[in-house]
C-alpha positions in Angstrom: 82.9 85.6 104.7 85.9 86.3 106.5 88.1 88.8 105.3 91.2 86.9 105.7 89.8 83.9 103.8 92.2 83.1 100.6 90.7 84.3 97.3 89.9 80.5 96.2 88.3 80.0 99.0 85.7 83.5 98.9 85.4 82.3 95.1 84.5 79.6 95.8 82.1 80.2 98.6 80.8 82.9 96.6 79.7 80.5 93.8 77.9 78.9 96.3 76.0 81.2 97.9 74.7 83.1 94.9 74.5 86.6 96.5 73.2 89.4 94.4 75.5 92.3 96.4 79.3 91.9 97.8 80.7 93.8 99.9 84.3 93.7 100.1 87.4 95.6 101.0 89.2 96.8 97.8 92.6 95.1 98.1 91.0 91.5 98.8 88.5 92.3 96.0 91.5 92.7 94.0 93.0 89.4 94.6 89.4 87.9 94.2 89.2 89.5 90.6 93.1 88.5 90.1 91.7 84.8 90.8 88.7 84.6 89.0 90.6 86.1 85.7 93.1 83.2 85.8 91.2 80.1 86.8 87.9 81.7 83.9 85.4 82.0 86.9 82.4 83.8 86.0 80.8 85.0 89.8 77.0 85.4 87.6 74.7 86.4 90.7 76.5 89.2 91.6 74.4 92.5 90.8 77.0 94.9 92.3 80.2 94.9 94.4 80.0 97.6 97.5 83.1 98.6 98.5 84.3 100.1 102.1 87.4 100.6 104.6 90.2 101.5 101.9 90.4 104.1 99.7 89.0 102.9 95.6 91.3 103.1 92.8 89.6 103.7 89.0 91.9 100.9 88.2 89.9 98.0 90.5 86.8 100.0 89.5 87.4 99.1 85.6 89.0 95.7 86.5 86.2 94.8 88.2 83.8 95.9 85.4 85.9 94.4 82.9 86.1 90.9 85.0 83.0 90.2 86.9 80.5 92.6 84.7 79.8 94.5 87.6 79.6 97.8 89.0 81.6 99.0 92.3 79.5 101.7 94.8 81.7 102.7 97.2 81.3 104.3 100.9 83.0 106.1 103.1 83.0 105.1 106.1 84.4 104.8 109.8 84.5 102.7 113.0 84.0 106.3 115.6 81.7 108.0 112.8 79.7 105.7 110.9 79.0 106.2 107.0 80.3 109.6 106.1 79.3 109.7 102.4 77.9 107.6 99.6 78.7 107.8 95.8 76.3 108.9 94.1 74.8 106.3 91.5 74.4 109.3 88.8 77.7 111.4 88.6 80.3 109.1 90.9 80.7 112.0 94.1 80.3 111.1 97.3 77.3 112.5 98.8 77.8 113.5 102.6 76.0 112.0 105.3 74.4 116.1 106.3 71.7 114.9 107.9 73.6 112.9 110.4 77.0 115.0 110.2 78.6 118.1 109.5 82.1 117.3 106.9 84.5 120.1 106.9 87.1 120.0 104.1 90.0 122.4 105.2 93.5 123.3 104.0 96.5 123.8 105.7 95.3 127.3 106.7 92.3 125.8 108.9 89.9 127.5 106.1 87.0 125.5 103.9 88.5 123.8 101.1 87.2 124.7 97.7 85.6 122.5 94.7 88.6 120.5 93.4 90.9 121.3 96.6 92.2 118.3 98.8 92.4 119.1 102.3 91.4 117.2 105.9 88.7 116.0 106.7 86.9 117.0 110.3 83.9 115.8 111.1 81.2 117.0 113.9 77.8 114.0 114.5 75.0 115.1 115.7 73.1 112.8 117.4 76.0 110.7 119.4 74.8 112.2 123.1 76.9 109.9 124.9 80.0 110.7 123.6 79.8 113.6 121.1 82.5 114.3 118.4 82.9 118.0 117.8 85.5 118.9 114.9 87.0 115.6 115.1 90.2 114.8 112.7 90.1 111.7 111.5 93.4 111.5 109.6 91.9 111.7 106.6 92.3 113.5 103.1 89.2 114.4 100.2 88.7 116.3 97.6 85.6 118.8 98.1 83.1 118.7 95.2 80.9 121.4 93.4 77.0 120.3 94.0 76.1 117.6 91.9 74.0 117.4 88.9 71.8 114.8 90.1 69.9 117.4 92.2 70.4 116.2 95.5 71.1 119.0 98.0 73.4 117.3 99.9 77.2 118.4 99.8 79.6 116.4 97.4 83.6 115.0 98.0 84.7 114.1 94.6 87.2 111.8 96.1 88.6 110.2 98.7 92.3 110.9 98.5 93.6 108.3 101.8 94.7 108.5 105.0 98.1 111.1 106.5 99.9 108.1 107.0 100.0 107.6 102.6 101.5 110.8 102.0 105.0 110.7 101.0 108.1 112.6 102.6 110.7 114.2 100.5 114.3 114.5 101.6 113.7 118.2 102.0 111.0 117.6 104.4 107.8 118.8 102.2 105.3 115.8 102.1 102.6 115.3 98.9 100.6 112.6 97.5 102.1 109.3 95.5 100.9 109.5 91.7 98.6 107.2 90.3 101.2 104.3 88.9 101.1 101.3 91.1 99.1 99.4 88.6 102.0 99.5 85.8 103.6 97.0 87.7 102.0 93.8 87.0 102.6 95.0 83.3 106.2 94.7 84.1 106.8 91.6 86.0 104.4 88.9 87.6 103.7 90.3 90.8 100.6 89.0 93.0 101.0 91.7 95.6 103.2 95.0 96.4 103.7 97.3 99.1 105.9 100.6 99.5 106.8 101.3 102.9 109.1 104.7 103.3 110.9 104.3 107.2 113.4 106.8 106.3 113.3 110.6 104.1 115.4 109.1 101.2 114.7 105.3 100.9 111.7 102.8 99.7 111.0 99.6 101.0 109.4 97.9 97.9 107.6 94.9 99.6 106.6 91.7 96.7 104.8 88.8 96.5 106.0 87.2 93.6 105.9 83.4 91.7 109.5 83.3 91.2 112.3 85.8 91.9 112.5 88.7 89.1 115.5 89.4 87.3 117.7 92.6 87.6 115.8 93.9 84.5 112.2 93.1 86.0 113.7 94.4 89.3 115.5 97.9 87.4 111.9 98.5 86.1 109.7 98.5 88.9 112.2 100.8 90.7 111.9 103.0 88.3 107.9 103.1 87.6 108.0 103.2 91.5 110.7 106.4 91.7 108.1 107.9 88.8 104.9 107.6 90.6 106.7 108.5 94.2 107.9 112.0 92.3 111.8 111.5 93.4 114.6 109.2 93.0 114.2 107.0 95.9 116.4 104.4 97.0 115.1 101.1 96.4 115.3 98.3 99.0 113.5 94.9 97.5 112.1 92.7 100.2 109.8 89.5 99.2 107.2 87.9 101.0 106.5 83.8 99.9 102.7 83.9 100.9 101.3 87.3 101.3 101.8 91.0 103.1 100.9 91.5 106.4 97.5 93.2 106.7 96.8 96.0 109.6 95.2 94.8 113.2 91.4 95.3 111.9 92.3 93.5 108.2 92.9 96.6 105.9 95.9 97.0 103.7 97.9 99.9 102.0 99.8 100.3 98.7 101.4 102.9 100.5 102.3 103.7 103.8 104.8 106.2 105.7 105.9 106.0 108.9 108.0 109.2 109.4 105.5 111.4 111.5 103.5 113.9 110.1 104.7 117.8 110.3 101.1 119.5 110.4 100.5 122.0 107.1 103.2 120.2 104.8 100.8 118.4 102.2 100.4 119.9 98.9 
């Protein structure tokens, strides 16, 4: 199915098909859950949803449990690498790939990362012979994970945080990770789709999809849930889109996304 088919139409082909397994990208699975909650569509054949490309929020997880019955495995993956690491169907870690790849968490310092420590991920394969990658950074962040209690001997992420480009700049210059808080706003006003964009060290560009225009109330509040999850006082700059946000060049999409460049050994 492509991915940039609407959500009616992957429901609908969906239904039609019958398919045990999905895999999706998380933000279109989101709109595909948004749609079969308000037209009552039950997707029965579906066994599990696999998801891959963007970084899984426990929100869609339980959305998705709660709508379509289902279960989400996710895996981490990449277009130079391959599949890094799988969650684990016992405890929820990510198992790494070990026997195909070596993962290195590290911290600002350069040095290993330890169990519940969020640092970069730099990856070495070893069996690409034509064009090996030795300690390659791929711009991303996770959280290193004790071993897991499944028994596996394979080395655990507990998460997978997102990529340099979602970490937030503060006026002062020190850069961190948004809070969990996005999902308050659909409790607040009847948004179909949102994206903050920060161009510039002291302003927001709050990007909406939305049925109607919101009021300065509606408008007030998801400023300030936005300023709350961001950690700051950001200035808010509203911009609506009548159809839906432009997705990246290879289809993927961000809840977050800074463009002021990244000062190496600022995330916290």
């Amino acid at each position: 199915i492509p991915i940039t088919s609407s959500a009616a139409q992957q429901a609908a082909w969906i239904k039609q098909f019958g398919p045990a397994y999905l895999i999706h990208y998380p933000n279109s699975l989101a709109a595909l859950v948004d749609y079969c909650q308000d037209h009552d569509i039950s997707l029965s054949s579906l066994r599990q949803i696999r998801s891959m490309g963007e970084t899984l929020s426990q929100h869609l997880r339980q959305r998705v449990k709660t709508t379509l019955g289902v279960e989400i495995s996710d895996t981490y993956s990449s277009n130079e690498i391959g599949v890094i690491a799988i969650e684990c169907p016992i405890s929820g870690k990510y198992h790494v790939m070990a026997e195909n790849l070596v993962v290195e968490i590290l911290n600002e310092h350069g040095q290993p990362c330890l169990p519940g420590e969020v640092g970069r991920v730099v990856l070495t394969d070893l069996h690409n012979f034509a064009t090996p990658m030795v300690r390659y950074e791929i711009g991303d962040y996770a959280e290193a994970g004790a071993p897991c209690s499944c028994g596996r001997g394979l080395a655990t992420l507990n998460r997978i945080v997102g990529r340099e480009r979602n970490l937030i700049v503060k006026p002062d210059g020190s850069r961190n990770w948004p809070l969990v808080g996005f999902a308050q706003f659909r409790e607040i006003a009847p948004v179909i789709q949102y994206q903050l964009v920060q161009n510039e060290p002291d302003a927001i560009e709050f990007r909406l999809v939305v049925p109607r225009m919101l009021t300065p109330v509606e408008e007030a509040a998801l400023a300030d849930t936005a300023q709350n999850a961001l950690g700051h006082p950001f200035k808010i700059n509203f911009r609506y889109f009548s159809d839906s946000i432009p997705k990246s060049a290879n289809g993927k999409f961000e809840e977050f996304i800074c463009n002021i460049p990244t000062v190496r050994g600022e995330a916290t």
